[in-house]
N, CA, C and O atoms as CSV, one atom per row, in Angstrom:
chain,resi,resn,atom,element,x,y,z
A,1,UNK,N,N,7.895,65.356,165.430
A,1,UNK,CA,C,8.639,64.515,164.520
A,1,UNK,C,C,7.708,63.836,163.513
A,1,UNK,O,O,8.009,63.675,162.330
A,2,UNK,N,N,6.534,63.441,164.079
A,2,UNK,CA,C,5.443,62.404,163.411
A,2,UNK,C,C,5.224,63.408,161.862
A,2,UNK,O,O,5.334,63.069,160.683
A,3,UNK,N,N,4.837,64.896,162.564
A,3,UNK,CA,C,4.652,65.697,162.101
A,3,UNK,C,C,5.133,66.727,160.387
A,3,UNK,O,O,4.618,67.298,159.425
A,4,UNK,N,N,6.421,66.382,160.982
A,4,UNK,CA,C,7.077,66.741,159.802
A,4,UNK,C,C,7.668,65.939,159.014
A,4,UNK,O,O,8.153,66.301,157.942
A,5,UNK,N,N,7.708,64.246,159.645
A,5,UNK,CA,C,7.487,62.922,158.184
A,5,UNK,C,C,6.316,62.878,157.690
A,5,UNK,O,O,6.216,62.267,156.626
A,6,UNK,N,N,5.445,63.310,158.102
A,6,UNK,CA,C,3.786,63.479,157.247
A,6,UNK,C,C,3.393,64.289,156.406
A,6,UNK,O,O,2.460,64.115,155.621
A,7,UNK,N,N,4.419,65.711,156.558
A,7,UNK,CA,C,4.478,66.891,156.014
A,7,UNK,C,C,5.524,66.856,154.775
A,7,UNK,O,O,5.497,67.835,154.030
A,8,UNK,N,N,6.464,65.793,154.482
A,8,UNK,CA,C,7.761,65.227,154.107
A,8,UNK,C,C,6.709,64.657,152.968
A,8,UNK,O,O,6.516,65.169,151.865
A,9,UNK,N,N,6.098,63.511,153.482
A,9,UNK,CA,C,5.608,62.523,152.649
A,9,UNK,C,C,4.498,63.524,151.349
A,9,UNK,O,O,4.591,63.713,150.137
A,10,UNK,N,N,3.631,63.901,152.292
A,10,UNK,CA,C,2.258,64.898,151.307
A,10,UNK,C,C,3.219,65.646,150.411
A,10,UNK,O,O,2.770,65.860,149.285
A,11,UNK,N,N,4.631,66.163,150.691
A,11,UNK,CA,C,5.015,67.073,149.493
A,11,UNK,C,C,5.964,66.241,148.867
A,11,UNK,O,O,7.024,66.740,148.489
A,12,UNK,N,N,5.756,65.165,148.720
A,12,UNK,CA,C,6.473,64.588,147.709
A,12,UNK,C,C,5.590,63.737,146.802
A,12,UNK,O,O,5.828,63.292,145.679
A,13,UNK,N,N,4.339,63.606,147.696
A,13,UNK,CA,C,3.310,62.701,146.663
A,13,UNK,C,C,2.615,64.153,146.170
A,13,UNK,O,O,1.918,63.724,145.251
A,14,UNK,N,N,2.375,65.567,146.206
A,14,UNK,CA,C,2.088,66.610,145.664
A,14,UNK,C,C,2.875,67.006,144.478
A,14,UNK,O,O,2.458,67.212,143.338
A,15,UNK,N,N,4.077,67.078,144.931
A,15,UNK,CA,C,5.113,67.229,143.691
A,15,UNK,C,C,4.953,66.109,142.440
A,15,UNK,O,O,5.254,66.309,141.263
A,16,UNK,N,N,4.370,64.821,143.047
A,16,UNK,CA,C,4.703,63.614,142.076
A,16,UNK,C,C,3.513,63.712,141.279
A,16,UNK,O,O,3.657,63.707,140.056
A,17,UNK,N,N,2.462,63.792,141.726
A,17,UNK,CA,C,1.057,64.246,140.964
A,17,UNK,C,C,1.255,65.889,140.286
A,17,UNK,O,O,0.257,66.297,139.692
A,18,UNK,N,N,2.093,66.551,140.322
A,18,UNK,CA,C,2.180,67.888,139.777
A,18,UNK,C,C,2.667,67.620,138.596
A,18,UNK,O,O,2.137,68.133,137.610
A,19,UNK,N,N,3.687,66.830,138.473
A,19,UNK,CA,C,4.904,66.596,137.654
A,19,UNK,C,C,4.509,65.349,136.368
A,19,UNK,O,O,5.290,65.099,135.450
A,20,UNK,N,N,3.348,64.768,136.516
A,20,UNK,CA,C,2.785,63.463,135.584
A,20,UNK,C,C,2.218,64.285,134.532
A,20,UNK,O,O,2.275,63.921,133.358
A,21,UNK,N,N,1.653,65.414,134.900
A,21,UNK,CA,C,0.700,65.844,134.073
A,21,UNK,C,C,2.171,67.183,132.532
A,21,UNK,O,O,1.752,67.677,131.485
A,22,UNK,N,N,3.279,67.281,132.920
A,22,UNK,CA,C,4.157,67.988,132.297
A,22,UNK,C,C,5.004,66.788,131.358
A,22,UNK,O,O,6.186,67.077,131.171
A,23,UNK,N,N,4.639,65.768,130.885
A,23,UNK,CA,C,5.620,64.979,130.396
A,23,UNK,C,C,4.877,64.620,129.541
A,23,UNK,O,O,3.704,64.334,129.780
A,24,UNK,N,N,5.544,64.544,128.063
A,24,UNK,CA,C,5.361,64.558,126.595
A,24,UNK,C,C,4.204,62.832,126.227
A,24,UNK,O,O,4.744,61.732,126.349
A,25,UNK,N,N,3.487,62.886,126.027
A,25,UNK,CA,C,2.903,61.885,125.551
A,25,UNK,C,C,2.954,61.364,124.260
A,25,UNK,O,O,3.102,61.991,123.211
A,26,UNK,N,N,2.823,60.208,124.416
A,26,UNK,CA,C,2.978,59.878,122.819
A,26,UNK,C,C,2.086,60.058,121.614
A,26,UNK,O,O,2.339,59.632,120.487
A,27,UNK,N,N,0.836,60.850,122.036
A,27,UNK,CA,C,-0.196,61.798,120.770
A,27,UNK,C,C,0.725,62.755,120.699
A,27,UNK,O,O,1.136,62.942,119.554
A,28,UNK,N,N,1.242,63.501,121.618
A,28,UNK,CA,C,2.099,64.692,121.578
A,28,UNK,C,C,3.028,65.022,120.933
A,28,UNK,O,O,3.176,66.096,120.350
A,29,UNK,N,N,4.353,63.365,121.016
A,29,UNK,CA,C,5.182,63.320,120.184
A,29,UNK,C,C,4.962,63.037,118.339
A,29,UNK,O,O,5.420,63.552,117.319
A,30,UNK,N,N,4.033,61.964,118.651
A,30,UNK,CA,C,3.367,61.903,117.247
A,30,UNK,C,C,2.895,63.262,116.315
A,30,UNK,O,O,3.345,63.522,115.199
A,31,UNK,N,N,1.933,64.012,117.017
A,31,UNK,CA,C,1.826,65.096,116.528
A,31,UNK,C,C,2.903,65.912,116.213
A,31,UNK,O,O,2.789,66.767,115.335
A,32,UNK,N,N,4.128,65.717,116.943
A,32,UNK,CA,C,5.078,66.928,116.957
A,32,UNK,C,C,5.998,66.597,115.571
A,32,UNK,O,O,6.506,67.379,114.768
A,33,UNK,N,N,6.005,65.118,115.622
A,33,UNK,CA,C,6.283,64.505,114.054
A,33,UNK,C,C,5.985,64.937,113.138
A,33,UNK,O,O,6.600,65.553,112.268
A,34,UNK,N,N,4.601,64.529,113.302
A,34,UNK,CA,C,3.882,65.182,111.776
A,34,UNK,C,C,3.950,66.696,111.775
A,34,UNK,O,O,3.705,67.211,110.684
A,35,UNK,N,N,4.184,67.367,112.602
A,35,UNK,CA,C,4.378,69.345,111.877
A,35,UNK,C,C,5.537,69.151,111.368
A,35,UNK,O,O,5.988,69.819,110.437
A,36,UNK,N,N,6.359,67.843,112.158
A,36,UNK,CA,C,7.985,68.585,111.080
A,36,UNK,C,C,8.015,68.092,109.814
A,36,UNK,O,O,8.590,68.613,108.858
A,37,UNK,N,N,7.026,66.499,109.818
A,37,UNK,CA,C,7.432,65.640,108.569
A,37,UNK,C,C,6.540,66.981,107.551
A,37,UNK,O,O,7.118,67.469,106.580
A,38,UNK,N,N,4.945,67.492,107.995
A,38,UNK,CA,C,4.966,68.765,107.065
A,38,UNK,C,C,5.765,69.376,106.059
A,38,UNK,O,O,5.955,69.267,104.848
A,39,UNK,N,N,6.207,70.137,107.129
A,39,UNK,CA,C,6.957,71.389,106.952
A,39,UNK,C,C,8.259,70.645,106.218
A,39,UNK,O,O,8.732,71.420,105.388
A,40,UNK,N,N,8.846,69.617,106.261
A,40,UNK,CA,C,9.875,69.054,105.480
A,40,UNK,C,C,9.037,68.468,104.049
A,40,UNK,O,O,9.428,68.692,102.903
A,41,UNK,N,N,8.102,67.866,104.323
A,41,UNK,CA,C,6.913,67.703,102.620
A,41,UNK,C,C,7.030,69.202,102.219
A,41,UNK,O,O,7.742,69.351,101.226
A,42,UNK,N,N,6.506,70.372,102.745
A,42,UNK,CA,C,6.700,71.247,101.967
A,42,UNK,C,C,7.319,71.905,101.423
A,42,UNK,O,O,6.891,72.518,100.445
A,43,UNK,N,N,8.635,72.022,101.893
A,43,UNK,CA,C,9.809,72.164,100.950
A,43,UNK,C,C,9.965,71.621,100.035
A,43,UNK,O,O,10.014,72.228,98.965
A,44,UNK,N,N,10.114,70.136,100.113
A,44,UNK,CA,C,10.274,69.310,99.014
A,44,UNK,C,C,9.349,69.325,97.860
A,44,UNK,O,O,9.969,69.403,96.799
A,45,UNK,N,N,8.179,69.280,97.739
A,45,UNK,CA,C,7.099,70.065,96.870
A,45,UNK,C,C,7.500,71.318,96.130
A,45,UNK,O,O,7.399,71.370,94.904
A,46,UNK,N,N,7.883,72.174,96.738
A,46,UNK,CA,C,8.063,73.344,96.349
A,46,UNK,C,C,9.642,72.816,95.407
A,46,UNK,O,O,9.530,72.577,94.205
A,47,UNK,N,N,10.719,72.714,95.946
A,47,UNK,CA,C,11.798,72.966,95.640
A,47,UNK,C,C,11.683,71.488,94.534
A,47,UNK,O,O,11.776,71.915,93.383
A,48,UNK,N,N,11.537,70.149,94.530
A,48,UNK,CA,C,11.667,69.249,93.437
A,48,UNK,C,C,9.917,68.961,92.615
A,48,UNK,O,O,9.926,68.000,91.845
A,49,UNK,N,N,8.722,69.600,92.726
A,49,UNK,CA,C,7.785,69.436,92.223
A,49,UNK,C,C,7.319,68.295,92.221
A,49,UNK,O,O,6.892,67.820,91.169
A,50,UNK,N,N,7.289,67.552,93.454
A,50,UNK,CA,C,6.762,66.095,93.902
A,50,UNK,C,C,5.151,66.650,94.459
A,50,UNK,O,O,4.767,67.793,94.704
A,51,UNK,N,N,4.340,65.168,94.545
A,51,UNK,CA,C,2.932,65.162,94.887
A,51,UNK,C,C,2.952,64.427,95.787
A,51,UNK,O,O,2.786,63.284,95.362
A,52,UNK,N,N,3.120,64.466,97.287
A,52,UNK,CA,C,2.856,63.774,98.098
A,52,UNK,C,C,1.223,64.205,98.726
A,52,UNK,O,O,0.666,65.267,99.003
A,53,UNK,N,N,0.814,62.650,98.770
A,53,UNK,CA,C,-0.451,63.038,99.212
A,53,UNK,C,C,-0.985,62.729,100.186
A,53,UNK,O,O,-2.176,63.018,100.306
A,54,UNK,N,N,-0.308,62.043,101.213
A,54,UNK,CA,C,-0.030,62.333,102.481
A,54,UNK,C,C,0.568,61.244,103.092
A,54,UNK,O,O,0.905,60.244,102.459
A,55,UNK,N,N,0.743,61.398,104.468
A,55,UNK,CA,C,1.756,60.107,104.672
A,55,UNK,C,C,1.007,59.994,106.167
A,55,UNK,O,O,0.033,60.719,106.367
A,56,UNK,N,N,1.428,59.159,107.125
A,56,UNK,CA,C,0.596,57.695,108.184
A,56,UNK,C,C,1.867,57.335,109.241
A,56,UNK,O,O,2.751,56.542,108.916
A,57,UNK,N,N,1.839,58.071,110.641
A,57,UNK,CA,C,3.153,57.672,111.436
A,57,UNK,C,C,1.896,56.783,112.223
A,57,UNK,O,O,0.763,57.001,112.651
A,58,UNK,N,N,3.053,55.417,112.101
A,58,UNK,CA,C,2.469,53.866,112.864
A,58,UNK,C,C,3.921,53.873,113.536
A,58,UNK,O,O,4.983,54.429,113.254
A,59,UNK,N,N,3.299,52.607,115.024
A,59,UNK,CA,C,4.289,52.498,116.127
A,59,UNK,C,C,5.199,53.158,116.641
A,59,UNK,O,O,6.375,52.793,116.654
A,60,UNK,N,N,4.717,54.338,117.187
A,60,UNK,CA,C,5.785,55.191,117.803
A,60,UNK,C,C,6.303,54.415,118.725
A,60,UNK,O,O,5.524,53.943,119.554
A,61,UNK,N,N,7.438,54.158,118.795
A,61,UNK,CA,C,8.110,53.983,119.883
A,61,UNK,C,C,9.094,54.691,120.936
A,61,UNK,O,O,10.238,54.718,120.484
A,62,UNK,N,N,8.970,55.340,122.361
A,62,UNK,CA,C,9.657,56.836,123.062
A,62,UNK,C,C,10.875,55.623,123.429
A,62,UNK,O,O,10.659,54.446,123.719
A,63,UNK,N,N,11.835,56.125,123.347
A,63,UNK,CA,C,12.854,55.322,124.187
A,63,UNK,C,C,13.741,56.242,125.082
A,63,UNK,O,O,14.128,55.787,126.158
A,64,UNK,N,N,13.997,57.174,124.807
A,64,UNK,CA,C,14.191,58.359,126.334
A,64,UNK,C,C,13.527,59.479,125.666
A,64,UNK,O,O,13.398,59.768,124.476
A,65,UNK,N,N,12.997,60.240,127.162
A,65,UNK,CA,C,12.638,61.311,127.928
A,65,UNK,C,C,13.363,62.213,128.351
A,65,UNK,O,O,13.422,61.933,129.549
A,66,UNK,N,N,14.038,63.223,128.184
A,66,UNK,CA,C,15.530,63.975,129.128
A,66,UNK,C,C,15.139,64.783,129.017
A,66,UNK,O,O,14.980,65.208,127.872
A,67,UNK,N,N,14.636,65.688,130.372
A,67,UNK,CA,C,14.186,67.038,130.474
A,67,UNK,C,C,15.343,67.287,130.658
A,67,UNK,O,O,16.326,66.664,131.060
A,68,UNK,N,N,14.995,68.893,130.109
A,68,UNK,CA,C,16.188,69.989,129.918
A,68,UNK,C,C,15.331,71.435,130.029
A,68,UNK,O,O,14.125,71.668,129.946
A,69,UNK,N,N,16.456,72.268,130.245
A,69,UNK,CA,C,15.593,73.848,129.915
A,69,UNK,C,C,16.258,74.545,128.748
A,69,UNK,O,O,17.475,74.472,128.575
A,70,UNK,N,N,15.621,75.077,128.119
A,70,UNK,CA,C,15.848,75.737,127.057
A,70,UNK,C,C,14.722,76.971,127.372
A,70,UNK,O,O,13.527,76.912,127.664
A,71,UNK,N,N,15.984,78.529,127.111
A,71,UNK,CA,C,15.309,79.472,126.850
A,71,UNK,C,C,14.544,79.658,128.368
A,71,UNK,O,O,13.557,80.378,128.519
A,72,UNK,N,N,15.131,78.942,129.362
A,72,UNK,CA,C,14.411,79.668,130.811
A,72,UNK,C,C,13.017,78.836,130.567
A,72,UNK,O,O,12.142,79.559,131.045
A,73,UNK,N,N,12.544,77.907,130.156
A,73,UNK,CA,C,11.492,77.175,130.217
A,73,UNK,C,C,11.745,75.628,129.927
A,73,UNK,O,O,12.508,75.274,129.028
A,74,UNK,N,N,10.988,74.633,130.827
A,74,UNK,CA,C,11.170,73.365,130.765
A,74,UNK,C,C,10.589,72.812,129.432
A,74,UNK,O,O,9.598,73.000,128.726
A,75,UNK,N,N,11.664,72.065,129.443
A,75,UNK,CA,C,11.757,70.655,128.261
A,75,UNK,C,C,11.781,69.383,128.000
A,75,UNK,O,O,11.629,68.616,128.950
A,76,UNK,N,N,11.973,68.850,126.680
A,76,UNK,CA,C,12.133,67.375,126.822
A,76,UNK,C,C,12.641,67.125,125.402
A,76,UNK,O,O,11.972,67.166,124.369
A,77,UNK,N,N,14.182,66.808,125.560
A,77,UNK,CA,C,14.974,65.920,124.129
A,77,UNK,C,C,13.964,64.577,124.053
A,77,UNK,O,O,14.050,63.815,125.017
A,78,UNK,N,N,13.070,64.243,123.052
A,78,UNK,CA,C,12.623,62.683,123.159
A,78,UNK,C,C,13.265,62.446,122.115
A,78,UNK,O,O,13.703,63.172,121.222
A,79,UNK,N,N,13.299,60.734,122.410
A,79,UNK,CA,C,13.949,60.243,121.133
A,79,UNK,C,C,13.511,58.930,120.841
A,79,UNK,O,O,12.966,58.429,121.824
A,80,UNK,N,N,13.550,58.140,119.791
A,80,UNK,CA,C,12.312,56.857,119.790
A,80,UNK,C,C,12.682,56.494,118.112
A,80,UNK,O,O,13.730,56.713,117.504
A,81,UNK,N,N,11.357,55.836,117.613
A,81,UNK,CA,C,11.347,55.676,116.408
A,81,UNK,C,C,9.798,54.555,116.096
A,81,UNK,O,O,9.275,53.641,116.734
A,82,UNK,N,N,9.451,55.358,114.562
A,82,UNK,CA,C,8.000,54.975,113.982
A,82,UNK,C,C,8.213,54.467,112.709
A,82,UNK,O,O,9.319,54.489,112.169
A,83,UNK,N,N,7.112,53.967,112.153
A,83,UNK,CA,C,6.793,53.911,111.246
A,83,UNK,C,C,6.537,54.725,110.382
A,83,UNK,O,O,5.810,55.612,110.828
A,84,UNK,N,N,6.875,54.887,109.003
A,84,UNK,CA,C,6.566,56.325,108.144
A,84,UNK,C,C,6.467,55.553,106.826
A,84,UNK,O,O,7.332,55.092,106.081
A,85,UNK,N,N,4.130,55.569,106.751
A,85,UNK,CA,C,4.423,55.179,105.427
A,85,UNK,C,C,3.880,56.769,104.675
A,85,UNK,O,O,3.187,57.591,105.275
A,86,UNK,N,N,4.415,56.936,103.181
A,86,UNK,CA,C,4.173,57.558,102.850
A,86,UNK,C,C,3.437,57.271,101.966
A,86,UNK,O,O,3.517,56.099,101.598
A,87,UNK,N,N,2.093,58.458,101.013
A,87,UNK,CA,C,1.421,58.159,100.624
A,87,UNK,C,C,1.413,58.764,99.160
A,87,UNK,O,O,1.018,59.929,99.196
A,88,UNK,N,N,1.698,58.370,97.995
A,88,UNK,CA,C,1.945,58.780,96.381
A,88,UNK,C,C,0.908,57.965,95.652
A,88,UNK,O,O,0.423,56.857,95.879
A,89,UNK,N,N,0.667,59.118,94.434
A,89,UNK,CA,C,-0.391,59.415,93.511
A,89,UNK,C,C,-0.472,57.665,93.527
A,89,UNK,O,O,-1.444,57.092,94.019
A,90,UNK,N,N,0.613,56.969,92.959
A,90,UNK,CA,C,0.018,55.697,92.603
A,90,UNK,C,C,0.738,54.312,93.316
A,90,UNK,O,O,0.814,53.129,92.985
A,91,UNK,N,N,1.188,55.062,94.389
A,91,UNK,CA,C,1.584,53.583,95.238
A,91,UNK,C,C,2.122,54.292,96.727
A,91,UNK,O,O,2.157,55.513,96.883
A,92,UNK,N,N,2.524,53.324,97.761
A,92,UNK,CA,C,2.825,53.986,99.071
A,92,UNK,C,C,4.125,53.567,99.586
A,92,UNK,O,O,4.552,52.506,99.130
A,93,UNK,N,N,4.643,54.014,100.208
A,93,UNK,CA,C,6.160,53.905,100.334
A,93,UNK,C,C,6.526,53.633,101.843
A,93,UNK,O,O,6.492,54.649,102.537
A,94,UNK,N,N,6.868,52.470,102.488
A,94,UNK,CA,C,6.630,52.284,103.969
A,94,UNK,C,C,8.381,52.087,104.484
A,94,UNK,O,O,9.142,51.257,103.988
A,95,UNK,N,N,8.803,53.219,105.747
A,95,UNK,CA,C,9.971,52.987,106.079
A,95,UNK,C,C,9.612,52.645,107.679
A,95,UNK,O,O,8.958,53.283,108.504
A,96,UNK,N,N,10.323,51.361,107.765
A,96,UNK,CA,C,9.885,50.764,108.958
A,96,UNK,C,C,10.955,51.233,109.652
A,96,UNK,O,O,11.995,51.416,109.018
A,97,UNK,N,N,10.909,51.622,111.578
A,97,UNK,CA,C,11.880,51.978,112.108
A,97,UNK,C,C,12.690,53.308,112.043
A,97,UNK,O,O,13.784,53.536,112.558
A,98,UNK,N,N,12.076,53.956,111.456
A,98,UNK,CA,C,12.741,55.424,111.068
A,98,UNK,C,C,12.944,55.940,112.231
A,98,UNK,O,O,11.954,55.988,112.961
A,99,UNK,N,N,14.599,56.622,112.913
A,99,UNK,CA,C,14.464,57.384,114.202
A,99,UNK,C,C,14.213,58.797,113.932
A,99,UNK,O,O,14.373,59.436,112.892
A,100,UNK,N,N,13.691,59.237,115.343
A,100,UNK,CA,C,13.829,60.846,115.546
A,100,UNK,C,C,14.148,60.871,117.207
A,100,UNK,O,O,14.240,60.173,118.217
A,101,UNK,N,N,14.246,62.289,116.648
A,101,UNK,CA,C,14.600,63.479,118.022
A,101,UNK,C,C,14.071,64.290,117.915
A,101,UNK,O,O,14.263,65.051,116.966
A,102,UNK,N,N,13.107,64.513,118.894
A,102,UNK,CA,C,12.165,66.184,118.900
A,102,UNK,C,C,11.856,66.802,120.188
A,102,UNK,O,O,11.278,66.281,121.141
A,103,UNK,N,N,12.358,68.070,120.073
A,103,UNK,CA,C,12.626,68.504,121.471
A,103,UNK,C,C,11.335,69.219,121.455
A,103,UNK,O,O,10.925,69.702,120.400
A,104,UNK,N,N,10.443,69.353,122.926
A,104,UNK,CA,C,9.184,69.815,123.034
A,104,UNK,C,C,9.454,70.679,124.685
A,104,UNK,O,O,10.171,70.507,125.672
A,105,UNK,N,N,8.404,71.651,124.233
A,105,UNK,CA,C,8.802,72.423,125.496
A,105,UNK,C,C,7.201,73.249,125.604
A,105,UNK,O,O,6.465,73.734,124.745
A,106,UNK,N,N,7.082,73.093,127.466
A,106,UNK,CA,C,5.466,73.216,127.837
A,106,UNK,C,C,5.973,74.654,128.039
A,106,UNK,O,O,7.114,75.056,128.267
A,107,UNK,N,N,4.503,75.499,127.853
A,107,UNK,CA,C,4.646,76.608,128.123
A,107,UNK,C,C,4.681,77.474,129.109
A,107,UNK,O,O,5.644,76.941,129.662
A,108,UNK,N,N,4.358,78.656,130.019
A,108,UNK,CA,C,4.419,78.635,130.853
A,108,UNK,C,C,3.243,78.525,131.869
A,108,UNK,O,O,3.094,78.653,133.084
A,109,UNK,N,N,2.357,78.176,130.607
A,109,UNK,CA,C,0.829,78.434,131.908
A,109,UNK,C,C,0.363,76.777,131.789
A,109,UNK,O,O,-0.685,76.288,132.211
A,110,UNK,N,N,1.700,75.946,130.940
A,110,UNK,CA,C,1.261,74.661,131.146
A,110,UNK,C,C,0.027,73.676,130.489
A,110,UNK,O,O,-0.295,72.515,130.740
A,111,UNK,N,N,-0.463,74.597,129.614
A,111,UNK,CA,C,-1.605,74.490,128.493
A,111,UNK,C,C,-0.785,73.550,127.498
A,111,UNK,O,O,-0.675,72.331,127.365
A,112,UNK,N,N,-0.258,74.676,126.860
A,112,UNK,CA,C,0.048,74.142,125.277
A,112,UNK,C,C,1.547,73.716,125.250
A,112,UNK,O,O,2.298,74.043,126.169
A,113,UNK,N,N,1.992,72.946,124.134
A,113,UNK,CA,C,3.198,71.837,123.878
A,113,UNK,C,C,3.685,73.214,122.417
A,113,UNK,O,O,2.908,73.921,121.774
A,114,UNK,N,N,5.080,73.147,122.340
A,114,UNK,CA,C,5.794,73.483,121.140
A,114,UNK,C,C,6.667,72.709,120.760
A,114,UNK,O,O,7.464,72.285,121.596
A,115,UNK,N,N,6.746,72.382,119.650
A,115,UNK,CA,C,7.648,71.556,118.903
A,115,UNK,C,C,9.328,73.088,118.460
A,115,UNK,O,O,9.430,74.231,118.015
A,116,UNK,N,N,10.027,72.212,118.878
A,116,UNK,CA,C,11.434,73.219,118.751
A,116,UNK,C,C,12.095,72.788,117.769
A,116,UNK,O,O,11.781,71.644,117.440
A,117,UNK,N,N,13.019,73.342,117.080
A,117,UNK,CA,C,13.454,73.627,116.141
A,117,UNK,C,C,14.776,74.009,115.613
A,117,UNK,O,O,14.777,74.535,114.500
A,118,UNK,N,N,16.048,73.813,116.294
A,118,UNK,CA,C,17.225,74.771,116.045
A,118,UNK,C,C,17.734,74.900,115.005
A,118,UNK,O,O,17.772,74.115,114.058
A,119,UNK,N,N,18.355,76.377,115.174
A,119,UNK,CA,C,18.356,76.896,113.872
A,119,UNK,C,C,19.832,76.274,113.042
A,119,UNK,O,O,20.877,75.730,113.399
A,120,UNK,N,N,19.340,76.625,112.013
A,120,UNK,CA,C,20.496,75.981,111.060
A,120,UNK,C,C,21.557,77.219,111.305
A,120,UNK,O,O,21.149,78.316,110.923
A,121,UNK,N,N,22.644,77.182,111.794
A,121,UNK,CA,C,23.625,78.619,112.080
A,121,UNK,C,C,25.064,78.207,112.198
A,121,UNK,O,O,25.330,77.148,111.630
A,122,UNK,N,N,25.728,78.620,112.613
A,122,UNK,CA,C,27.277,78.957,113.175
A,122,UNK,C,C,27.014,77.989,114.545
A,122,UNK,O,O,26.048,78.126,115.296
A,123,UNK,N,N,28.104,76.965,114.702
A,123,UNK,CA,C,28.210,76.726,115.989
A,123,UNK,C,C,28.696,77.006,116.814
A,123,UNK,O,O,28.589,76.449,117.906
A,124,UNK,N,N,29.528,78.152,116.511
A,124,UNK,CA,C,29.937,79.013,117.625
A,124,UNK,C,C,29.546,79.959,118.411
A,124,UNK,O,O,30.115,80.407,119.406
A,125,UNK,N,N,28.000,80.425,117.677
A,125,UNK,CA,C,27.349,81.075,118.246
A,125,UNK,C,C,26.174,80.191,119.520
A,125,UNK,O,O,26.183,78.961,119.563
A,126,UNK,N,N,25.289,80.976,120.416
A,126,UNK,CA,C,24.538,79.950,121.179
A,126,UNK,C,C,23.384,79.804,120.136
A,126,UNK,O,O,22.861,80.475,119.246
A,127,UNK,N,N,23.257,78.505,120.748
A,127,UNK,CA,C,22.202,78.235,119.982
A,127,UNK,C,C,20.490,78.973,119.983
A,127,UNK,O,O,19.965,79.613,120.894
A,128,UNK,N,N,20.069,78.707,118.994
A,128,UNK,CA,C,18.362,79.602,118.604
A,128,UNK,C,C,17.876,78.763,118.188
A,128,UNK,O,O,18.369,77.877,117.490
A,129,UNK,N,N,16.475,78.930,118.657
A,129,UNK,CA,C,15.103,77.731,118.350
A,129,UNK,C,C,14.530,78.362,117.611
A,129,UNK,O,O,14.419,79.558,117.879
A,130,UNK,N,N,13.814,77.747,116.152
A,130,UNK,CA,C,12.037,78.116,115.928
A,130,UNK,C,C,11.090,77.340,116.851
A,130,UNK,O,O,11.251,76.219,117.335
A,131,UNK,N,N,9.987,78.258,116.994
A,131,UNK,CA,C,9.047,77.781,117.608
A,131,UNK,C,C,8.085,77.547,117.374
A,131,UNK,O,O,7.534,78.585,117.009
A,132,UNK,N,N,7.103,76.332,117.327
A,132,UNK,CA,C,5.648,75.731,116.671
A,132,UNK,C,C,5.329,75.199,117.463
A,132,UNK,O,O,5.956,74.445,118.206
A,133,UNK,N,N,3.876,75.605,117.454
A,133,UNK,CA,C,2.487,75.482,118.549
A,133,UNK,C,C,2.267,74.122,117.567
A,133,UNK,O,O,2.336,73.809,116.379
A,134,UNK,N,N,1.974,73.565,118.805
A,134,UNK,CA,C,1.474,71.923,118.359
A,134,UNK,C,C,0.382,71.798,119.180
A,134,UNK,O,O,0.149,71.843,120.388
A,135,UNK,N,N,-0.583,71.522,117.521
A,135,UNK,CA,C,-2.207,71.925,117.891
A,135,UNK,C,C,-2.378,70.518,117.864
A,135,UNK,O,O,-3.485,70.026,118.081
């Protein structure tokens, strides 16, 4: 009996130390920000001929965590909100409190983080992700 509450306990403090190291950090989320705020600067460049010359995420704040699976691999809806100042030729533009949602998903060897993406489509169809390696 002693035996298998001891055996009880070790695999739940094993599981609990397995499981710290799979959950989104806040460099992680930050980073996962800035590929989208990117990739949304670069459109806008392209399509209205603006000069942004770069922009500064201050106070992230995570306010939920909700793992999920997507695509047969584990996830995480985060959701929170930062600071976004932006940075122009001759002055800077600061939006305090700005929210997001960015869904991130570890891979399978547990290395690397992707920032997800769903696609702009039909909602009647299931849904489809892009996928970006968040270096």
């Amino acid at each position: 009996m002693v035996r298998l509450i001891l055996t009880a306990m070790l695999l739940v403090l094993l599981t609990a130390c397995g499981s710290i190291g799979l959950l989104p950090t806040s460099e992680l989320v930050q980073k996962a920000i800035a590929l989208e705020l990117k990739q949304t600067q670069q459109k806008l460049n392209q399509q209205l001929d603006l000069d942004f010359q770069s922009f500064e995420i201050k106070h992230l704040s995570i306010t939920q965590e909700q793992p999920l699976t997507i695509e047969n691999l584990p996830a995480f809806r985060v959701r929170g909100s930062y600071d976004l100042i932006v940075k122009l030729p001759k002055r800077s533009l600061t939006q305090p409190q700005k929210p997001f949602e960015v869904y991130l998903q570890i891979q399978q060897e547990g290395k690397t983080w992707r920032l997800l993406l769903p696609e702009k489509g039909s909602k009647n169809t299931q849904s489809t992700w892009r996928s970006y390696l968040i270096q």
